[in-house]
C-alpha positions, 0 to 999 in steps of 0.5 A: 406727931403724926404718920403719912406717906410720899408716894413718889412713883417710882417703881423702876422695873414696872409698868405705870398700870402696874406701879399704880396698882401697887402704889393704890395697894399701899394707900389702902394698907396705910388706911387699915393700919391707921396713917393719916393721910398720902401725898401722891407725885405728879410724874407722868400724870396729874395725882388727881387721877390716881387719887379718884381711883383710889378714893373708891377704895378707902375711906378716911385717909387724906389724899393731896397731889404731891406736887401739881406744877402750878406753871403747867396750868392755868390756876382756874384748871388747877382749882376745879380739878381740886373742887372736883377731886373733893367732891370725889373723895367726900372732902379727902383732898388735899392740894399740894404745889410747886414748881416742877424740876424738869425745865423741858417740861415748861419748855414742852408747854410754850413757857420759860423755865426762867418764870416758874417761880413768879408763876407759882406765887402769881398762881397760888394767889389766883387760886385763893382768890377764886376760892375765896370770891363771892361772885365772878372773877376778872383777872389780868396777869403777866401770865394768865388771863381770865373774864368773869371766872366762876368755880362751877364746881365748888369744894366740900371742904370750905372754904377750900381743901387744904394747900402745901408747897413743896420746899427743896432749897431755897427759903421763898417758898417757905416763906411763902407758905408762911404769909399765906398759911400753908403747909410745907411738904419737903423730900426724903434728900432734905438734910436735918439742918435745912428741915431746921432752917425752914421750920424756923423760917416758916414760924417766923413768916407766919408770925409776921402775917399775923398767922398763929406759929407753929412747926406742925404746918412742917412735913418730914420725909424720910425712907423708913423700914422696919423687921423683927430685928436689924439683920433682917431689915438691912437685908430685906432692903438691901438689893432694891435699894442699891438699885435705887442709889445707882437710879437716882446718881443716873437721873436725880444727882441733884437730890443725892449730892447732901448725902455724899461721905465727907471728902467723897463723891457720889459713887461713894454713897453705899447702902450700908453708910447710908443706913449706918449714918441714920439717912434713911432709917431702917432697923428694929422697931427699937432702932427706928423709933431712936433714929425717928426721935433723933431726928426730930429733936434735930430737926426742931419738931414738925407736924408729920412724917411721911414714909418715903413710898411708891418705891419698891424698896422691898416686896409688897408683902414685906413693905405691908409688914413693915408699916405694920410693925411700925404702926404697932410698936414705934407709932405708939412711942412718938405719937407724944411728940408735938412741936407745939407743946415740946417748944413751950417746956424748952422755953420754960426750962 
């Protein structure tokens, strides 16, 4: 297994210049400690200029754009500014897409919600095929048109960066990553039995398209914090993260709705149940390491985790500390863990 970040943006009580210079501060901490790689969301602006910022900064760590809209944008735009973001970072990116989840945002570009869909699969194609074409393109599409297209920009990574779909609900777009050889990136609200679904129907779409299957093309998200002892991580993220209950139900019912108590609604999902219910793993190294095994073996195995991150889910120096802790004493420990290896000895057993 390995170890990343979702760095979602969402720092409720900052400025966007200042919650970007935290959100850069903590990619810089999870290249020192040794993560692989960061995934960053597009809200108010595209991920690839937070990335070019950032890439002054670090060295190893992998960048993607977590997720760009392909809707938004013509795929030629998407494509250079993904060439250009490579050349940027030395060959640290990564593209990550999807569909977006505001329809007034299509709406604000002259587009139908209705279309984002088609507009995803027609886009990623597109984007492939420049990638991929010897010489100039032509293209004529329900949405997009383009004569004699040509990447002035190439890419350092060849024949292209790295490419994710991001998969909440529905299994098209996982199957989509599937026949094309793409990664899935999924979110912190996922639960444990649609992560299983996908990954099953993932290896299932690859092996029909003639890729090799394997459950690493998978990412996890989950909220992770870990303290010296369970006291002091429940208590450390206590008040942020009650505000971050009481923000989501406000703005993203929609991706708290799988967490609520049985019988419940969403004013009944609590801090307290939701750590105690193992939705968001906060505890011990111990305890986190347990609850991160868990879940894997629930899930079916994926190739990443990511820390749900951008948030201020405790202060920065504790949220350093933290990453710290984990990467020292609970990395270590689950670092064995590989989808591939482990689905061969359940099926020998």
């Amino acid at each position: 297994m390995k170890f990343g970040l979702f760095s979602n943006n969402r720092r409720f009580e900052r400025s966007l210049g200042e919650a970007w210079d935290l959100d850069i501060a903590e990619i810089v901490t999870a290249e020192r400690l040794g993560f692989e790689e960061v995934w960053i969301s597009e809200h108010q602006t595209p991920a690839e200029l937070i990335i070019a910022k950032a890439s002054g900064l670090t060295n190893r760590i992998r960048m993607g754009s977590g997720v760009r809209p392909l809707g938004y944008y013509h795929p030629i735009q998407i494509a250079l500014e993904a060439n250009a973001t490579d050349q940027l970072t030395h060959g640290r990116y990564m593209l990550g897409i999807g569909h977006g989840f505001h329809p007034r945002q299509m709406e604000w570009r002259g587009r139908d919600p209705g279309d984002t869909r088609a507009m995803v699969e027609a886009s990623i194609k597109l984007i492939l095929k420049l990638w991929n074409a010897d010489g100039p393109v032509d293209y004529d599409g329900p949405f997009w048109t383009g004569k004699q297209m040509i990447l002035q920009c190439p890419p350092v990574q060849k024949p292209h960066p790295p490419v994710a779909i991001a998969c909440i609900n529905t299994l098209g777009s996982v199957e989509l990553a599937g026949r094309l050889n793409l990664r899935v990136l999924t979110g912190d609200f996922i639960p444990v039995s649609r992560l299983r679904t996908f990954g099953d129907t993932l290896m299932a779409a690859q092996a029909k398209a003639g890729h090799r299957a394997t459950r690493k093309m998978l990412n996890a998200t989950r909220v992770v914090y870990v303290a010296e002892n369970e006291k002091q991580a429940r208590e450390d993220m206590r008040e942020s993260y009650e505000k971050t209950i009481a923000w989501e139900i406000a703005n993203t019912p929609h991706h708290q709705a799988e967490r609520i108590p049985p019988g419940g609604t969403l004013q009944d999902i609590t801090y307290d149940y939701l750590v105690d219910t193992g939705n968001i793993f906060v505890g011990s190294p111990d305890t986190v390491r347990k609850r991160i095994a868990d879940f894997y073996q629930e899930v079916g195995g994926f190739g990443m985790l990511q820390f749900h991150a951008g948030r201020d889910y405790a202060t920065p120096d504790k949220l350093a500390r933290s990453m710290e802790l984990f990467m020292t004493e609970v990395a270590p420990k689950l670092a064995h863990l590989d989808p591939d290896i482990d689905m061969k000895r359940a099926a020998a057993e």
